[in-house]
C-alpha positions in Angstrom: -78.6 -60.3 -3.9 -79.9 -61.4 -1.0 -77.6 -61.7 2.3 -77.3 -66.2 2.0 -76.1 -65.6 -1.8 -73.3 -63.0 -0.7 -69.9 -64.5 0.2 -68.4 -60.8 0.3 -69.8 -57.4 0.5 -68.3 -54.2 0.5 -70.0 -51.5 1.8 -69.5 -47.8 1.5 -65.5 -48.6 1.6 -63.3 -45.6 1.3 -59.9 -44.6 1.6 -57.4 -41.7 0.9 -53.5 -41.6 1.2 -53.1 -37.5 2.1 -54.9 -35.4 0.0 -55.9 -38.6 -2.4 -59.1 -40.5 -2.3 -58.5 -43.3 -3.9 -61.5 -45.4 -2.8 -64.9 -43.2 -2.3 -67.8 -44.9 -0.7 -67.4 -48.3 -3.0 -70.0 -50.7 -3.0 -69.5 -54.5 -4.5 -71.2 -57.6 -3.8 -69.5 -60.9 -4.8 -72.2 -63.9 -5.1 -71.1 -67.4 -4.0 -69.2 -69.5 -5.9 -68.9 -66.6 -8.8 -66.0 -64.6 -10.1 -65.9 -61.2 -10.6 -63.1 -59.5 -12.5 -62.3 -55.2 -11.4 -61.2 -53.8 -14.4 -59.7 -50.3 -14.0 -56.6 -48.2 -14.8 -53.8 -48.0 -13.0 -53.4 -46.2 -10.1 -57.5 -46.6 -9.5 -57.5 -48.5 -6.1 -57.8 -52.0 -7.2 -55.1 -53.3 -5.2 -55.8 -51.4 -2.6 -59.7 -52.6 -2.8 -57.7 -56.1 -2.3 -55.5 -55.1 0.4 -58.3 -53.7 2.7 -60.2 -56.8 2.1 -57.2 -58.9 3.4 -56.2 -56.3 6.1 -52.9 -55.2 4.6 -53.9 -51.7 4.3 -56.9 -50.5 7.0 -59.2 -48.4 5.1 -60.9 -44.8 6.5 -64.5 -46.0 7.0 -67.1 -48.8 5.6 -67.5 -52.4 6.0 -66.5 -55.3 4.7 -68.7 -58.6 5.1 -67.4 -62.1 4.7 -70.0 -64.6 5.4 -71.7 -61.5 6.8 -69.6 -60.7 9.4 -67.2 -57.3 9.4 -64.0 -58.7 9.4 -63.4 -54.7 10.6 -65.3 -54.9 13.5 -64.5 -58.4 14.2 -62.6 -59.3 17.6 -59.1 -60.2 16.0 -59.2 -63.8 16.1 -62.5 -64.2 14.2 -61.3 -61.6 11.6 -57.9 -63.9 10.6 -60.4 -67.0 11.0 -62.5 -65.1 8.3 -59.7 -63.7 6.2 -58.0 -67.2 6.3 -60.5 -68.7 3.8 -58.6 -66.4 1.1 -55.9 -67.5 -1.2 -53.7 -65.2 -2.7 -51.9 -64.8 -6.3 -49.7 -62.3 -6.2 -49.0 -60.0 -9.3 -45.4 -60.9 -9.7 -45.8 -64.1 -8.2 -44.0 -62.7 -4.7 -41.6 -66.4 -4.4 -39.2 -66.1 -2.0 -36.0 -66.9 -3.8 -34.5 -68.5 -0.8 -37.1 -71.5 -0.5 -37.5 -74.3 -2.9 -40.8 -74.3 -4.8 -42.5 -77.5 -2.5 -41.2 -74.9 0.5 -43.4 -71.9 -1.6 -46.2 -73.5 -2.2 -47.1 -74.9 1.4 -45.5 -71.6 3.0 -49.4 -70.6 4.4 -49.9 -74.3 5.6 -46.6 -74.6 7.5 -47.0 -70.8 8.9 -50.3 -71.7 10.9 -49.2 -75.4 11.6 -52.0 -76.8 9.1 -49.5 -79.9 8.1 -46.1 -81.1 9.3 -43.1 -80.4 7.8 -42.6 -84.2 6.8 -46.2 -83.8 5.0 -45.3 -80.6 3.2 -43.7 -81.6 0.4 -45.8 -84.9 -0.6 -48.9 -81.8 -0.6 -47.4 -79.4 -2.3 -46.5 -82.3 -5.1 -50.1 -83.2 -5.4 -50.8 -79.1 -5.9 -48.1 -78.5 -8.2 -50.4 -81.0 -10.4 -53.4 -79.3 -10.7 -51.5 -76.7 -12.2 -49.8 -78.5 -14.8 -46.2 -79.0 -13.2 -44.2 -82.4 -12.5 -42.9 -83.6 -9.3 -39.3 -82.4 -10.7 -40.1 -79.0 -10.2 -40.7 -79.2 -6.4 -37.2 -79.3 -5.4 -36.0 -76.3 -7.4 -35.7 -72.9 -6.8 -38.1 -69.9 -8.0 -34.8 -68.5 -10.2 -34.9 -71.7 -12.0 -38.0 -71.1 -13.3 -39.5 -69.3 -16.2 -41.9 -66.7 -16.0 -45.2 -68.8 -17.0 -43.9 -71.5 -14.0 -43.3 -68.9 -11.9 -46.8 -68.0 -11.8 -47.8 -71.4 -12.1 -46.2 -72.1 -8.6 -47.6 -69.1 -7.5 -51.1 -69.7 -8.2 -50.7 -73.3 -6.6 -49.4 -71.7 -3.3 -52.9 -69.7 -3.5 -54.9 -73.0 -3.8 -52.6 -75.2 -1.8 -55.5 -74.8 1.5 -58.7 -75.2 -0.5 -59.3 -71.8 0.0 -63.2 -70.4 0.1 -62.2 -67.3 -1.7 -59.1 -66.5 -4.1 -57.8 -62.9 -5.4 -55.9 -62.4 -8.2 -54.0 -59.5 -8.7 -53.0 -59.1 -12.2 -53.0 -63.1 -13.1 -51.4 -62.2 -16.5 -49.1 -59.2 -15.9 -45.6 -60.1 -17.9 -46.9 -63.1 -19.5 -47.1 -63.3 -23.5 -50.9 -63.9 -25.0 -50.1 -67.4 -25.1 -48.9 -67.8 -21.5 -51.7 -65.5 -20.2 -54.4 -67.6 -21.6 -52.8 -70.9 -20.1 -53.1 -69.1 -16.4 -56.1 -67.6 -16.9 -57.9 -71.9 -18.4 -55.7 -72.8 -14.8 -57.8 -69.9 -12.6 -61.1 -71.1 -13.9 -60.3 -74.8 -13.9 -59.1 -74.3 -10.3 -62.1 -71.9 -8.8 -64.7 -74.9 -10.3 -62.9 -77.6 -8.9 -62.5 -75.9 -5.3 -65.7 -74.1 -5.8 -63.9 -71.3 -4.7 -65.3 -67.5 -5.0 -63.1 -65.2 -6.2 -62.1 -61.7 -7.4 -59.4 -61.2 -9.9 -58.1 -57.3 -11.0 -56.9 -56.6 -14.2 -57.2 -54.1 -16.7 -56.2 -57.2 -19.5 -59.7 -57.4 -21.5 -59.0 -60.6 -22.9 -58.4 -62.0 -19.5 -61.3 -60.2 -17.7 -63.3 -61.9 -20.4 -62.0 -65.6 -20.0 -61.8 -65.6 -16.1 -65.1 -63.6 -15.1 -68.6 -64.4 -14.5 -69.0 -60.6 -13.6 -67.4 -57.4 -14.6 -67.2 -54.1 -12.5 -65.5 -51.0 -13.6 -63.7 -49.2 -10.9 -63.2 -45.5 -11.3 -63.3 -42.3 -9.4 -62.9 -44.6 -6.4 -66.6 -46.4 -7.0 -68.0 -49.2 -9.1 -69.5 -47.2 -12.0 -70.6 -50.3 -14.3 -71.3 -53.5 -13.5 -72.4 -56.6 -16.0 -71.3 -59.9 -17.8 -68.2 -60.4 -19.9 -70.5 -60.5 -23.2 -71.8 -56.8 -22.2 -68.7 -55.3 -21.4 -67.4 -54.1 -24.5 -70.9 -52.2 -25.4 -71.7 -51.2 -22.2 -73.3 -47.8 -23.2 -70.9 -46.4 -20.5 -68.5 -44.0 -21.9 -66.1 -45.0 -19.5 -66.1 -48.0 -19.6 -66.2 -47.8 -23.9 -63.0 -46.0 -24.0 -61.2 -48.3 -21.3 -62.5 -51.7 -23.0 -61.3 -50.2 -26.4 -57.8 -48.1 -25.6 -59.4 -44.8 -26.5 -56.8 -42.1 -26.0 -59.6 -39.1 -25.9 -62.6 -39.8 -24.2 -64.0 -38.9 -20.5 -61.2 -40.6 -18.3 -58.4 -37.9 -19.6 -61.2 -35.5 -18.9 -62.1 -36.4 -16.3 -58.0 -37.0 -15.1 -57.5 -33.4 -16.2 -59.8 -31.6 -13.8 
């Protein structure tokens, strides 16, 4: 992949909490305008993979290139400039219960003075749209929603800048099969349309499979497999085999043993 194609590269990225390596030298490249799903069990590192990429948590060594530039070596200002091009969707959606869903969903823009306050809510209207929800539901409150609108407003907070990149972390989580799908035809109707690049963790298959150009398995604190959504589920890795199809024995609970 050659450096022009990359929007983000991870380089040698690691990371430990005490005794606990939870990332170990991982390396990922995300191509331009693709999206690549992480798929690993819990407690792996894929939110934490997120959260050093958006400087919530600062990681022990490696770099991180967006646009080719290390947002950790970056002077400050030119590391938010390059970290603002991400939208966020939050695993439980992370509303805040005591602002109205117009007030949620243009939250980022109003923060760093990108529209008036006046402004806000005609935006946030025009998002709420693209992710299926009626002017009505601006003026409510996040406790007046159901789960699947819940996430609905969160994902239209995470669009509501026209962001360059998007992460999704766990898009599906406490959403029935039916609901999940719906999000997931929402994520890939709404990267096309921004043209967006994106990363999305989950360790739902069916999900990983409708949202991803690329798959990467994340174990051990490195990318161990890495292919299309039509390969994953005979990879001809044995750990990914026993993830993608629920084995209880295989090499992970040997491997988690040791």
């Amino acid at each position: 992949m050659t450096q022009s194609s990359t929007k983000i590269s991870i380089q040698g990225l690691s990371k430990s909490f005490g005794s606990k390596k939870v990332l170990d030298g991982l390396n990922l490249d995300i191509a331009t305008g693709t999206s690549t799903v992480v798929i690993g069990g819990s407690g792996t590192g894929k939110s934490v993979l997120l959260k050093c990429i958006l400087g919530l948590i600062e990681p022990d060594s490696g770099r991180i290139l967006i646009d080719g530039e290390d947002v950790l070596t970056a002077a400050p200002e030119r590391a938010r400039a390059l970290r603002d091009q991400i939208g966020m969707l939050f695993q439980n959606g992370a509303l805040f219960d005591s602002e109205s869903v117009w007030e949620n969903v243009t939250f980022g823009l109003l923060a760093r003075n990108r529209i008036t306050r006046a402004d806000a809510r005609a935006r946030a209207i025009t998002v709420l749209a693209q992710v299926g929800l009626t002017e009505q539901v601006a003026d409510l409150s996040p406790a007046e929603l159901s789960g699947g609108m819940q996430k609905r407003v969160a994902l239209a907070r995470a669009i509501a800048a026209d962001p360059a990149i998007l992460f999704f972390d766990e898009p599906t989580t406490g959403l029935d099969p039916i609901m999940g799908a719906v999000i997931d035809g929402l994520i890939v109707d709404c990267v096309k349309r921004l043209g967006s690049t994106s990363i999305a963790i989950t360790h739902d298959m069916a999900s990983a499979a409708r949202i991803g150009d690329n798959i990467a398995m994340l174990f051990n604190g490195k990318i161990i497999w890495q292919g299309p959504p039509t390969a994953v589920m005979s990879s001809g890795n044995e750990f990914v085999d026993q993830f993608t199809h629920g084995r209880r024995e295989g090499p992970i609970q040997m491997a988690l043993r040791r």
